[in-house]
LUMLUM-424417 format. One record per residue (C-alpha): x, y, z. Coordinates in steps of 0.2 Angstrom, whole numbers, plus 5000, padded with zeros to 4 digits. Each point is the difference from the previous one (the first is absolute). Example, Ala and Ser with C-alpha at 12.3 -4.5 7.8 and 13.67 -1.06 7.14 Angstrom:
@X=5062 | Y=4978 | Z=5039
@X=5006 | Y=5017 | Z=4997
This chain:
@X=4906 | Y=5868 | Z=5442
@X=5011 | Y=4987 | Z=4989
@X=5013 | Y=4991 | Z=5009
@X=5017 | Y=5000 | Z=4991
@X=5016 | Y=4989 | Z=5005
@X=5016 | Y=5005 | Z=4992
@X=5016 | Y=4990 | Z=4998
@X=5016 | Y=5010 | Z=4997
@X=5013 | Y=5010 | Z=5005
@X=5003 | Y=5015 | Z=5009
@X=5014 | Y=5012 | Z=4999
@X=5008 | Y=5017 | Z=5001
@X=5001 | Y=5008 | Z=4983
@X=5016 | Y=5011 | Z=5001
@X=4997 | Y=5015 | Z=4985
@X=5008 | Y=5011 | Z=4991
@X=4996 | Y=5011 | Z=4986
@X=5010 | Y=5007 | Z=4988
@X=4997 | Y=5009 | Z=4982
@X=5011 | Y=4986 | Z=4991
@X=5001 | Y=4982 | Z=5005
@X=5020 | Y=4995 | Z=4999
@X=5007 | Y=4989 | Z=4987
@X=5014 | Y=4987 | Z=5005
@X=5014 | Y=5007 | Z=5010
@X=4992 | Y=5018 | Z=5000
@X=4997 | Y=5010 | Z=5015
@X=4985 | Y=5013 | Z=4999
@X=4993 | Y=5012 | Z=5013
@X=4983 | Y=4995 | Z=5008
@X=4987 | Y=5014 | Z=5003
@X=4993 | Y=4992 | Z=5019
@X=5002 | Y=4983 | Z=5008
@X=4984 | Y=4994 | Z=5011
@X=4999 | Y=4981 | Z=5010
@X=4981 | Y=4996 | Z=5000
@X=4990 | Y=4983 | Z=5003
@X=4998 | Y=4989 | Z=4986
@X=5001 | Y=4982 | Z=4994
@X=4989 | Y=4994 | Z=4988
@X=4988 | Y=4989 | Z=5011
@X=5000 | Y=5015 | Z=5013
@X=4995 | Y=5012 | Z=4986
@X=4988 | Y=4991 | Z=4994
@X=4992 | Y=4996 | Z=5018
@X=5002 | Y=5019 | Z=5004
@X=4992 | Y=5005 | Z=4981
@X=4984 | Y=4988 | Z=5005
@X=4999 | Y=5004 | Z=5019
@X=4997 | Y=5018 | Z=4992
@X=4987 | Y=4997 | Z=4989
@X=4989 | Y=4993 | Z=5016
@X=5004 | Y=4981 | Z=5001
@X=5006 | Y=4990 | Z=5014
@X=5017 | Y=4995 | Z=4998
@X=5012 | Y=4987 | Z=5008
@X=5018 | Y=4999 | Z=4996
@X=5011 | Y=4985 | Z=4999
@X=5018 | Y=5004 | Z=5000
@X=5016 | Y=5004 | Z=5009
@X=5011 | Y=5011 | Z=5005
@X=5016 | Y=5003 | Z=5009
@X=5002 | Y=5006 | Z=5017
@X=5009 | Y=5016 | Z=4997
@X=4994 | Y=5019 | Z=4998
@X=4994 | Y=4996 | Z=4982
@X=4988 | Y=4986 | Z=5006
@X=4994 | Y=5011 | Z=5015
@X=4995 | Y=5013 | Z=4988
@X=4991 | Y=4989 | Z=4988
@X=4990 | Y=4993 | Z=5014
@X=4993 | Y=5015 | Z=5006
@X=4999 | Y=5007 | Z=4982
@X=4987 | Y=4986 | Z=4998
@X=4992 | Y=5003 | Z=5017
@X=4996 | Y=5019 | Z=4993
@X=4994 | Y=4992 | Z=4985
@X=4987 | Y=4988 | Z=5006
@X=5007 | Y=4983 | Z=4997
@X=5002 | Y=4986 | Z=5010
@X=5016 | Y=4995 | Z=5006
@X=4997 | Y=4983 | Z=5009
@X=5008 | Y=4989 | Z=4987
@X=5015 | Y=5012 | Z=5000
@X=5015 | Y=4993 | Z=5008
@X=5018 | Y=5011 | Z=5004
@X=5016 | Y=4987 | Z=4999
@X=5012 | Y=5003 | Z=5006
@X=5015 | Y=4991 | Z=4990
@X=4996 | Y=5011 | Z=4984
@X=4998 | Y=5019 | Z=4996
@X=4984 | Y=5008 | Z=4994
@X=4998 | Y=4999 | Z=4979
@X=5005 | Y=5017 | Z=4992
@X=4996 | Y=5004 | Z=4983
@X=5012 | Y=5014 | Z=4992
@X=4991 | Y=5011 | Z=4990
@X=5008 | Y=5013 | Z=4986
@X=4985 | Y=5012 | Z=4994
@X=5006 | Y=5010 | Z=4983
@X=4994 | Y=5001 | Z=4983
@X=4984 | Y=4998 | Z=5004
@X=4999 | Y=4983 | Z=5004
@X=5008 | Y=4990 | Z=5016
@X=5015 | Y=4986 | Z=5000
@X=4999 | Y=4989 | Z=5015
@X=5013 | Y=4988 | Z=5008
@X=4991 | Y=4987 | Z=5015
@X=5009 | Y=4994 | Z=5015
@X=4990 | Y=4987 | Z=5006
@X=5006 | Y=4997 | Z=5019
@X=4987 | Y=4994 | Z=5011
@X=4988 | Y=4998 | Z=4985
@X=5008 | Y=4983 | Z=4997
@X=4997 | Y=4993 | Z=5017
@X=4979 | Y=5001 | Z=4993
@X=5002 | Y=4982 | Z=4996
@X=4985 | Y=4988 | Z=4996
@X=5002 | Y=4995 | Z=5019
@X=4998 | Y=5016 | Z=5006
@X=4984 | Y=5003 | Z=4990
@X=4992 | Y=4982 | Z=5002
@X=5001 | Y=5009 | Z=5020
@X=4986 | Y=5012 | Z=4993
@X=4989 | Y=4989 | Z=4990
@X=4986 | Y=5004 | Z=5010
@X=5003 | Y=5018 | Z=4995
@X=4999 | Y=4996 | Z=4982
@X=4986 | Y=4991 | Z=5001
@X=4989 | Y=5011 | Z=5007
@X=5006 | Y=5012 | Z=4987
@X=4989 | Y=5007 | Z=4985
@X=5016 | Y=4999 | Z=4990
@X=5018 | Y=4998 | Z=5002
@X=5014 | Y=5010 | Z=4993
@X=5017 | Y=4996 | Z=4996
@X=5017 | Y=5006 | Z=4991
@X=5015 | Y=4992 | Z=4995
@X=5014 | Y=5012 | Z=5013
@X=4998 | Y=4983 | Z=5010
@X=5005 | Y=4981 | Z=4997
@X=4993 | Y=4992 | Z=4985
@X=4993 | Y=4984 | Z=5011
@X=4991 | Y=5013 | Z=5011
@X=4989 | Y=5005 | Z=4986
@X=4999 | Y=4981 | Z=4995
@X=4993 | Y=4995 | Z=5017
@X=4990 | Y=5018 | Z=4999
@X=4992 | Y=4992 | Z=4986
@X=4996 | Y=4984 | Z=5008
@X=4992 | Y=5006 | Z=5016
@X=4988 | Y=5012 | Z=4988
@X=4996 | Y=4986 | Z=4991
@X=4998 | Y=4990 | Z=5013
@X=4987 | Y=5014 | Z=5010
@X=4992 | Y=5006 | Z=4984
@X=5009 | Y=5016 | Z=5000
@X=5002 | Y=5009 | Z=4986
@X=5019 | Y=5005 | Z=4999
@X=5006 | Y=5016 | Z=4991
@X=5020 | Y=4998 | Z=4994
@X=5010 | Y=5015 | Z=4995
@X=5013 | Y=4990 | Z=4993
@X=5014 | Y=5015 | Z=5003
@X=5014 | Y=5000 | Z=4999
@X=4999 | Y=4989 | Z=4985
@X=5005 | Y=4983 | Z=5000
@X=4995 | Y=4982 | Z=4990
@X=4981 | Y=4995 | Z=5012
@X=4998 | Y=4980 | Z=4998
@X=4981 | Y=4995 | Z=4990
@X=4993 | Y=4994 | Z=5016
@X=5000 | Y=5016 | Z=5009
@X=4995 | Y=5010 | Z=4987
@X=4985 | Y=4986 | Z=4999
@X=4996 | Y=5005 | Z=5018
@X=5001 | Y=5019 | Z=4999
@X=4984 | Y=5008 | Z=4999
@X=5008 | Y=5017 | Z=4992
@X=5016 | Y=5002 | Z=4994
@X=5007 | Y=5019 | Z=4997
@X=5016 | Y=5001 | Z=4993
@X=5007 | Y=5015 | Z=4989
@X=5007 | Y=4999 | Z=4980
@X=5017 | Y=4996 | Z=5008
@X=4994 | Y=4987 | Z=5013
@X=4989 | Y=4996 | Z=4988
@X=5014 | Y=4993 | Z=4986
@X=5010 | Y=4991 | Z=5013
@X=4986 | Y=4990 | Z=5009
@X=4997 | Y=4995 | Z=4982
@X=5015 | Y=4998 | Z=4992
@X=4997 | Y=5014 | Z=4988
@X=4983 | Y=4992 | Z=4993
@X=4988 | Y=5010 | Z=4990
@X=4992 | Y=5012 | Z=5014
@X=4981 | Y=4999 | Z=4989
@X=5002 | Y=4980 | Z=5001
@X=5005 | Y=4999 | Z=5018
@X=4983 | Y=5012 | Z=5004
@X=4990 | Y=4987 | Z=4990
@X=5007 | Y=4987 | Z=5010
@X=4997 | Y=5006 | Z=5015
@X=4983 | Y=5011 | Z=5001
@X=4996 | Y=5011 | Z=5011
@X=5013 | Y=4993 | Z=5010
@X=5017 | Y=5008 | Z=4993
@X=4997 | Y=5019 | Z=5003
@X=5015 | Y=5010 | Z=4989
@X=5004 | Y=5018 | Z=5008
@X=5007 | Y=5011 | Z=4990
@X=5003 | Y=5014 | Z=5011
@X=4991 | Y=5017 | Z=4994
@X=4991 | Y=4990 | Z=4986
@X=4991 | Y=4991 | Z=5011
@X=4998 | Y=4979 | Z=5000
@X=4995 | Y=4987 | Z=4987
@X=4993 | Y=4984 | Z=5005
@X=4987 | Y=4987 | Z=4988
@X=4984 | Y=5000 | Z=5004
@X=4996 | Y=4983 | Z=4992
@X=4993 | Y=5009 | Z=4986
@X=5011 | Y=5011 | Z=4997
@X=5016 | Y=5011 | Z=5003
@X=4998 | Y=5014 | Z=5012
@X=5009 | Y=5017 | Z=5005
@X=4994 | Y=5009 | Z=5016
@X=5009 | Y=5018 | Z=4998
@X=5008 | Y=5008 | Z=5011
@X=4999 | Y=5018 | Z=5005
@X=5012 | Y=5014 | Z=4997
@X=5005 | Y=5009 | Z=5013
@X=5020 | Y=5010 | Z=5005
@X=5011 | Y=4984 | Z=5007
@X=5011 | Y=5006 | Z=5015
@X=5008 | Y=4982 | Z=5003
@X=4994 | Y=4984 | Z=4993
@X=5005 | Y=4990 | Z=5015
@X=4987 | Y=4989 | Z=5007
@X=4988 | Y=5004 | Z=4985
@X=4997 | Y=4981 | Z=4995
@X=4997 | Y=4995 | Z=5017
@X=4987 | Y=5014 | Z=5003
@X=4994 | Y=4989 | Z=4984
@X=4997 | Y=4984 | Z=5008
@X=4996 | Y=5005 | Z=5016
@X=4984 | Y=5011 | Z=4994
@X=4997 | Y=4985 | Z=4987
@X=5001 | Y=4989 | Z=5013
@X=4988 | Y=5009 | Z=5010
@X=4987 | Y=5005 | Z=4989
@X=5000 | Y=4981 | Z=4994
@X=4997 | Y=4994 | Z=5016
@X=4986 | Y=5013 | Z=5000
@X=4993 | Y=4991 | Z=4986
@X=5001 | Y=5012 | Z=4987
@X=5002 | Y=4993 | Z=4981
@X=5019 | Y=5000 | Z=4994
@X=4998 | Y=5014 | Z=4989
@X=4992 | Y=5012 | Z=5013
@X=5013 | Y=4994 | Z=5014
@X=5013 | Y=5003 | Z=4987
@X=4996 | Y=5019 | Z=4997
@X=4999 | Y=5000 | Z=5019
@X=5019 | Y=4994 | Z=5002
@X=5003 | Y=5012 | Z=4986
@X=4994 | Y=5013 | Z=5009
@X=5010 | Y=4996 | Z=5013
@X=5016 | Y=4996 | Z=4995
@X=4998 | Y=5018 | Z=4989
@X=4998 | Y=5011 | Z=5016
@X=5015 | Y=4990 | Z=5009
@X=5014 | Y=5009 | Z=4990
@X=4994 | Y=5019 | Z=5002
@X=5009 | Y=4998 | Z=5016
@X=5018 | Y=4994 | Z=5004
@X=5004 | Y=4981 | Z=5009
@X=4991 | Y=4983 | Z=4999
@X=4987 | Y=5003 | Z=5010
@X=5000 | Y=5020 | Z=5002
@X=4988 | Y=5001 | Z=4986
@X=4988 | Y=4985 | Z=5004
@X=4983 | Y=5008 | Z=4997
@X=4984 | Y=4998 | Z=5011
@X=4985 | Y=4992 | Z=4999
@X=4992 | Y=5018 | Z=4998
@X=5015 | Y=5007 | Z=4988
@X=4998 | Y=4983 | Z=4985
@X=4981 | Y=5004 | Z=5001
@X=5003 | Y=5017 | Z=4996
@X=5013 | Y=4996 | Z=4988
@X=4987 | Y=4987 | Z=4991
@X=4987 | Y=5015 | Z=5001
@X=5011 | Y=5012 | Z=4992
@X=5007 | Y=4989 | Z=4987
@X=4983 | Y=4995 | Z=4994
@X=4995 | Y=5020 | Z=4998
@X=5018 | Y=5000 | Z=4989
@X=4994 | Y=4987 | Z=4990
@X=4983 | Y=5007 | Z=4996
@X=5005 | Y=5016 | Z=4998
């Protein structure tokens, strides 16, 4: 079983859905409103925990009903909660979530996630250093990924950055990143509008492009490579790029090629929005095997 540290933040999503998402000063009707655990690091640690690795989180949370709930949520899940601390001078993160049209908008509170500080991480090095890889997103300070970065490359560790949401990531911690995952919008602001094919060049087989139901480019050092993605009906796309990285995460750490572990994460994240909430459609070790079984019979068909 791999051993998978994640750094990041844990909230409550807070969700509504409605058939059309309000323009300025407009007031719709929403269809339902639901409050389920989320966070992006807490996602991603519940996605991998899932697919059968051993997962400890780094993070905090409030001390409120919020925090109380995500605590147990990851209890239920499997993961490790030892380097999760409740404070009790800041709220639990919320992430507001409007589902319509398709597709989801999404406004972050970060509360308690802020108090994740390079300190507070440097307190669970020995976690991260017995770790097969290390995770890590951007809904916490941007000197906590830095010393993230440090300590894996310090440990030998490879480190896996999600850089959402998106914002400018200094040379020197994308030099210490073993994988990098960022969408096409993430993508353009981490670099500064740059030609997306010249970046990949740079970068091989480190900068992983996900473009949602099309799947994920990366250079191979040879060439340019698509992994596609699967169709299936989308429900709610919440949660679906962290499904991505935490099945890549795992089936890297498995030692699996970067091709094969990236059709494995598109599997994944693919089955995560037939259902509704971040991680209410987080598949199984058993349901991406079947998925990867079925899709290959639809390809040779």
């Amino acid at each position: 079983m791999v051993k998978i540290a994640v750094i990041g933040s844990s909230s409550m999503d807070l969700v509504v859905s409605s058939d059309k998402r309000p323009i300025a000063g407009e007031t719709v009707l929403g269809k339902s409103f639901n409050t389920v655990p989320g966070g992006k690091g807490a996602n991603q640690a519940v996605a991998a925990a899932r697919l059968g690795a051993q997962v400890d989180m780094i993070g905090c949370v409030g001390t409120d009903v919020y925090g109380k709930e995500i605590l147990d949520n990851f209890c239920k899940n499997g993961v490790n909660t030892d380097n999760v601390e409740p404070v009790t001078d800041e709220a639990t993160g919320t992430a507001h979530i409007i589902l319509a049209e398709g597709d989801n908008s999404i406004i972050v509170v970060k509360g308690a996630n802020d108090r994740i500080t390079p300190e507070y991480i440097r307190r669970a090095e020995e976690t991260i250093a017995n770790a097969d890889i290390v995770m890590i997103q951007q809904e916490i300070p941007e000197e906590t990924v830095e010393c993230a970065a440090e300590l894996c490359e310090k440990h030998d560790v490879p480190l896996l950055l999600n850089p959402a949401p998106a914002r400018v990531i200094k040379e020197k911690v994308i030099e210490k990143c073993a994988y990098i995952t960022p969408n096409e919008h993430e993508c353009e602001v981490l670099f500064g509008g740059a030609d997306v094919s010249y970046m990949l060049k740079k970068y091989p087989n480190k900068l992983i492009i996900t473009e949602g139901k099309k799947g994920a480019r990366y250079f191979n050092g040879v060439e340019e490579v698509t992994v596609p993605g699967i169709r299936v009906h989308a429900v709610d796309t919440t949660g679906a790029g962290d499904t991505f990285n935490g099945a890549f995460a795992v089936a890297v750490s498995e030692e699996k090629g970067i091709h094969e572990a990236l059709r494995f994460a598109n599997i994944a994240a693919a089955l995560s929005v037939t259902k509704f909430g971040a991680q209410g459609g987080m598949p199984t070790r058993e349901e991406v095997e079947k998925g990867a079984d079925s899709d290959e019979k639809n390809r040779h068909a």
